[in-house]
C-alpha positions in Angstrom: 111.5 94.8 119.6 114.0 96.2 116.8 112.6 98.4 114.3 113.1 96.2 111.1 112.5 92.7 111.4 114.9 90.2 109.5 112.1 89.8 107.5 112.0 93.3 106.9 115.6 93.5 106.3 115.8 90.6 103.4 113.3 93.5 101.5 113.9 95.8 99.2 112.8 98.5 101.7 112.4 101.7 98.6 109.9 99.3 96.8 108.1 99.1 99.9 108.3 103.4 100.4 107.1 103.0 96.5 104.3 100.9 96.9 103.5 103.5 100.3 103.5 106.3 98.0 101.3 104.7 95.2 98.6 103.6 97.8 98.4 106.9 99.6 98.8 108.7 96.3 95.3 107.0 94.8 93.7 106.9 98.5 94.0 110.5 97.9 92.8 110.4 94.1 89.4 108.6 95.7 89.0 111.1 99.0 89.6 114.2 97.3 87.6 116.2 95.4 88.4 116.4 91.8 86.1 119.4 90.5 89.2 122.0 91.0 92.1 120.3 90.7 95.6 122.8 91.6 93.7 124.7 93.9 94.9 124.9 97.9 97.2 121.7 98.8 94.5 119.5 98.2 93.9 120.4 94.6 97.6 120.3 94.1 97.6 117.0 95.7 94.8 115.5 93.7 96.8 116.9 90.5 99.7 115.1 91.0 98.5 112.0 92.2 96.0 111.6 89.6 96.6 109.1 87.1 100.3 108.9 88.4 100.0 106.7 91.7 98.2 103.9 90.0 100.6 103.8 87.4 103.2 103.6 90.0 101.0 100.8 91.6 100.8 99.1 88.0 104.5 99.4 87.8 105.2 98.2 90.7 103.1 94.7 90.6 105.6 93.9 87.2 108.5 94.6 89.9 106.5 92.7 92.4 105.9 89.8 89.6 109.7 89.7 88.5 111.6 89.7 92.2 108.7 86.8 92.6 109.7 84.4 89.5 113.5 85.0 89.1 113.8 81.4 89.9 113.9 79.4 86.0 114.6 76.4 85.0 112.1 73.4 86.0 110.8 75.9 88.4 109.0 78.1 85.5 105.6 76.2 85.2 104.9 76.2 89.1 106.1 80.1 89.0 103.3 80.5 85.9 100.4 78.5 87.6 101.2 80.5 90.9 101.2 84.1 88.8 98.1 82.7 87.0 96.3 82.3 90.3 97.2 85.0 92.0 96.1 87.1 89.1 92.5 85.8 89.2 92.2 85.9 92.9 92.9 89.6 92.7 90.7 89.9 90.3 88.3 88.3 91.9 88.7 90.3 95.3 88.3 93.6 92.9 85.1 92.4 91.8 84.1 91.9 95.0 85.0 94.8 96.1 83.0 96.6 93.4 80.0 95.3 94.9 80.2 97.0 98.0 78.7 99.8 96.4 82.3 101.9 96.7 82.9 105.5 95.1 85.9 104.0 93.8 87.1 102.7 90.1 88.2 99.6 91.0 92.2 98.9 89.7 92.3 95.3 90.6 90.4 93.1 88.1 92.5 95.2 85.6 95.5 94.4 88.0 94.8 90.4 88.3 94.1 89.8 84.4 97.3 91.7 83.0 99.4 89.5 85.6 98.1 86.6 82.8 99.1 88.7 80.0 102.6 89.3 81.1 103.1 85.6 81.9 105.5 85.0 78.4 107.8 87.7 79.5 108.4 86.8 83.0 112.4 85.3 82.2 112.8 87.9 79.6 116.3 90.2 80.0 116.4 93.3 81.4 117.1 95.4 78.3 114.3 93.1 75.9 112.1 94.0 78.6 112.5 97.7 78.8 112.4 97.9 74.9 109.1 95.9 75.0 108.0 98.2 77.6 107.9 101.6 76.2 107.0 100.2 72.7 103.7 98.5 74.4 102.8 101.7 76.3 103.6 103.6 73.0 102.1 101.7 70.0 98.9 99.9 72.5 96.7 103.1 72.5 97.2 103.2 68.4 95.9 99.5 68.5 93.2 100.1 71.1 91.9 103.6 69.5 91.7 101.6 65.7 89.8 98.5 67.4 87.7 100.8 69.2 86.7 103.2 66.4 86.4 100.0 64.0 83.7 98.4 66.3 82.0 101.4 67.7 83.0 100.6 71.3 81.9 103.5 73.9 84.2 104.0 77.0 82.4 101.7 79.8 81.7 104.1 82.5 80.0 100.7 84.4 82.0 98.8 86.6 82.2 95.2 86.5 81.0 93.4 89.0 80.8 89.7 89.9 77.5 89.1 88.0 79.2 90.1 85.0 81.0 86.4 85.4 77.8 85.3 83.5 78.7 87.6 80.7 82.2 87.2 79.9 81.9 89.1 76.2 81.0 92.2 78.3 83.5 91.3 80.9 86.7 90.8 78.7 85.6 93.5 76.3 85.3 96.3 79.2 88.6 95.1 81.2 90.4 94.6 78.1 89.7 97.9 75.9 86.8 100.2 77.1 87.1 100.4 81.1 89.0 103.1 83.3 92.5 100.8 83.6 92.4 99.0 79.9 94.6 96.0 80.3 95.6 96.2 76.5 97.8 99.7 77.5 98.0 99.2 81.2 99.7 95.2 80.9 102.7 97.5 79.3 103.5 98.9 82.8 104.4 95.8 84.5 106.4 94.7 81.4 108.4 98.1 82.2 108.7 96.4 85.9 109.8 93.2 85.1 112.4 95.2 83.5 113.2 97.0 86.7 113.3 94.0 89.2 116.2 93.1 86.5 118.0 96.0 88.2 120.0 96.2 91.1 118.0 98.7 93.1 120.5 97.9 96.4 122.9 100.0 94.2 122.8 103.5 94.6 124.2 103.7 90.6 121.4 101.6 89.3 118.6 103.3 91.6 120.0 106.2 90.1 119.8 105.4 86.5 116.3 104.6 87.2 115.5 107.8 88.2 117.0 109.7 85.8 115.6 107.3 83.3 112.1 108.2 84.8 113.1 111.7 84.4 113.8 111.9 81.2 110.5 109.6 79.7 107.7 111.5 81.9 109.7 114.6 80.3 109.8 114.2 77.0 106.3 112.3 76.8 104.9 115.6 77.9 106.7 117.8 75.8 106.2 116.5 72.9 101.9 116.3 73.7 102.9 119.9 73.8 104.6 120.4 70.7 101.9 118.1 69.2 98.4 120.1 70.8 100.2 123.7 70.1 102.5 124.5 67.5 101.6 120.8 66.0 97.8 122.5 65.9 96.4 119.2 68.0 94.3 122.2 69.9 93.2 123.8 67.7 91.9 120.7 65.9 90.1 119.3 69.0 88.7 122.7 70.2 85.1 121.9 68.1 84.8 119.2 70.1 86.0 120.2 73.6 83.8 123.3 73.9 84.4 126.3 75.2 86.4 124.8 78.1 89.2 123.0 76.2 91.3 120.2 76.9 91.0 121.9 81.1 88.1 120.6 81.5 87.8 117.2 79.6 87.6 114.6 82.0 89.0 110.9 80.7 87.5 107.4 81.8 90.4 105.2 80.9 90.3 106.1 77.0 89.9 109.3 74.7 86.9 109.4 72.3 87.8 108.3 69.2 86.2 110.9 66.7 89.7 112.3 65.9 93.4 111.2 66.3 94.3 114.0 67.7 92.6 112.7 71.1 95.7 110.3 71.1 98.2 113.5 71.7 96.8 114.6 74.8 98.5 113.9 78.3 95.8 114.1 80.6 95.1 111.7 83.3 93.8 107.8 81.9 93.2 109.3 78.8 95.5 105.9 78.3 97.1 107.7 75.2 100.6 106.9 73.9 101.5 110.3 76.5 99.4 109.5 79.3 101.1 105.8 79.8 104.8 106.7 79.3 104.5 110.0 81.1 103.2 108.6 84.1 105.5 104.9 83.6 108.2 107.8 83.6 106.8 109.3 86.9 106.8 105.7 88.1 110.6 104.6 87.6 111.9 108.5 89.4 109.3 107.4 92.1 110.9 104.0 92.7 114.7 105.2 91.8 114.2 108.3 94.8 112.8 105.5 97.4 115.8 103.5 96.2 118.5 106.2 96.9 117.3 107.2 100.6 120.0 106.0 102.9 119.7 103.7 106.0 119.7 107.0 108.0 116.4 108.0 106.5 114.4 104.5 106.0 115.2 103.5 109.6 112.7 105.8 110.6 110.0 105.1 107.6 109.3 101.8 109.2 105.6 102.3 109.6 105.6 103.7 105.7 107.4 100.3 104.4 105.0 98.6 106.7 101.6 99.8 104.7 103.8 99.4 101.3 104.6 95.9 102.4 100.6 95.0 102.4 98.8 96.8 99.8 96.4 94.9 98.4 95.2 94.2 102.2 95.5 97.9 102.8 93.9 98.6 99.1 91.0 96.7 99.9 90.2 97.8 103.7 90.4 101.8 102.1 87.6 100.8 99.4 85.6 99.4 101.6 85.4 102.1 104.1 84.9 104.6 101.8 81.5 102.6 101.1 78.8 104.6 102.0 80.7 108.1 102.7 80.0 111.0 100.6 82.4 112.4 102.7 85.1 114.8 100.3 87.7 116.6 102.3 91.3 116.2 103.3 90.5 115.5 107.1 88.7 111.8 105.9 92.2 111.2 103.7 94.4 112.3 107.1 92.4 109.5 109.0 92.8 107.0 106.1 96.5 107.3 106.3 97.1 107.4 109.7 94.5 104.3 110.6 96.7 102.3 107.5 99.8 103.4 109.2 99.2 102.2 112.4 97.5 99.1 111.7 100.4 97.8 108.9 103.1 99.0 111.2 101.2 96.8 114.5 100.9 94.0 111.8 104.0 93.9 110.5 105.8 93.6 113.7 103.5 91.2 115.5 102.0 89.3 113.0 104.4 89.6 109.5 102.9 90.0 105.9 99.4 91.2 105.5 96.5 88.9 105.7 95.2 89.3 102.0 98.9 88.8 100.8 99.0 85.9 103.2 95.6 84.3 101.9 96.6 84.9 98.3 100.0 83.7 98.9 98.9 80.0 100.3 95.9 79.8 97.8 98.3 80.4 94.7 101.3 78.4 96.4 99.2 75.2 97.1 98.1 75.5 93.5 101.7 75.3 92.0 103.0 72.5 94.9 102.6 70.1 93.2 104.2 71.3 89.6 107.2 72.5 92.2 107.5 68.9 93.5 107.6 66.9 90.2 110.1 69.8 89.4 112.3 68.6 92.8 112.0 64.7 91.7 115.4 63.4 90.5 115.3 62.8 86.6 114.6 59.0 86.2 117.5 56.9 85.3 117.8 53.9 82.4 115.6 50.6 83.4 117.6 48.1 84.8 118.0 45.2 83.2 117.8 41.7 85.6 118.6 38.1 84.0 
């Protein structure tokens, strides 16, 4: 049996790697401990993963959404209905997900609802898209932080769950503004990938630009939180209410308290400020312009890697739920993660083909936009004939 199947080959194999490296990046975020983060590999690992693989993921579903819809014309409203539907039935898996009683902060509901909110800039250009992009992860936190200080809205530290379908104020309010992925900010990263999927990432000179792109936005988001906390006196502001631990120890769930702007300079991990979203949608493009670059030579042998990134809602979902009921903290539980995704993708993908969650959500959301796609197909109807 080859290596790559033909379906494999008609891929974009990097978004795959990319999609790989944001799954095992949070899988690690959720099995590691987070008490002393840059200590020992697995403090390091938790440090740079956190925050920065599911922004990667985010980024990636806009990619995901964009190589998925480039068809236009009379195919638009079945490719809306079919975005529409899949975005609920992730949703709807990440509430029921929740209920297993997981240790994890569910990304999907946040995931399926912003796949709505992007749906008017699905056929926009490339360059409209990227503009949109950094100016929605820039100016959203601004809007979020004045609605939230307006109305007294706490940060939700409870998760949604399916009951909270009978309470859709609570529901909307949480997955919209005060819950750990905030659509309002977080709906800016898959703009930034519909922009990307507008690249030719088969191009070494376009995966290229995108990672020096990357480079340069996760750069200079954190410098200038830099410039702003030190010599801009953003510390020294905050340090009344951070305690004798500073900004080291603050811990953020999704968005930054809002009894001082100065909250809205800081880059730590979904704090969801202006410097949190485009550092780690900077992080995001290098990720996804590196997997780009690597060269037959080097994928050819990442085949079980693409096979996990080519399934991650299926793998996704099977990590949450056996972390259910573990307690269980160290980096021997995240070794056994990966290697069980590994090897069950990889066995999928060659005998069976795309993942069963991607299969079921697939069908469900392609059945719904059938028939919109077949009125599309239907021949435009000519002038009545006229019979003596």
């Amino acid at each position: 049996m080859p290596l790559l199947t033909a379906a494999d080959r008609g891929r974009l194999v990097g978004i795959d790697l990319a999609r790989a490296v944001a799954v095992v990046g949070m899988m690690a975020v959720h099995v590691l401990p987070g008490d002393a983060p840059g200590s020992g590999t697995a403090g390091v690992l938790y440090s740079v993963a956190h925050g920065r693989a599911s922004g990667l993921f985010a980024v990636l579903a806009g990619v995901s959404l964009g190589l998925a819809t480039r068809r236009g014309g009379a195919e638009r409203a079945a490719a809306r209905t079919s975005v529409v539907v899949r975005g609920l039935l992730v949703a709807l898996v990440g509430l029921l997900l929740i209920d297993v009683d997981s240790r994890v902060a569910v990304i999907l509901p946040y995931y399926g609802v912003a796949f709505v909110v992007v749906l008017p800039f699905l056929w926009w250009p490339a360059r409209r898209l990227a503009v949109l992009g950094v100016a929605w992860l820039a100016l959203a936190p601004l809007l979020s932080f004045a609605v939230r200080r307006s109305a007294e809205l706490p940060a939700q530290f409870e998760q949604p769950t399916l009951a909270w379908l009978v309470r859709p104020g609570d529901l909307l309010e949480t997955l919209a503004l005060t819950g750990y992925y905030p659509v309002v900010g977080w709906a800016g990263y898959l703009v930034l990938g519909l922009a990307v999927s507008r690249v030719d990432l088969q191009a070494s000179a376009g995966a290229l630009r995108l990672l020096g792109a990357g480079a340069v936005l996760a750069a200079g988001a954190w410098l200038a939180s830099g410039l702003l906390l030190g010599p801009g006196g953003g510390l020294a502001a905050l340090r009344p209410l951070t305690g004798a631990a500073g900004l080291d120890g603050a811990e953020f769930y999704g968005t930054v308290p809002t009894d001082s702007r100065w909250w809205l300079a800081v880059v730590t991990a979904h704090s969801g400020t202006p410097f949190d979203l485009l550092h780690t949608a900077g992080t995001a493009l290098a990720v996804i312009g590196a997997a780009c670059l690597l060269p037959g030579a080097v994928t050819r042998f990442l085949v079980p890697v693409a096979a996990l990134g080519s399934m991650p809602l299926t793998v996704y979902a099977g990590h949450v739920l056996a972390l259910a009921g573990t307690e269980d903290h160290s980096t021997g539980l995240l070794g056994l993660h990966v290697v069980v995704a590994l090897v069950v993708a990889t066995l999928w993908r060659l005998v069976v083909g795309r993942g069963p969650l991607e299969t079921a959500v697939g069908a469900v959301a392609a059945a719904a936009a059938a028939p919109l796609r077949h009125r599309a197909d239907r021949p435009p109807a000519g002038p009545p004939t006229l019979t003596p």
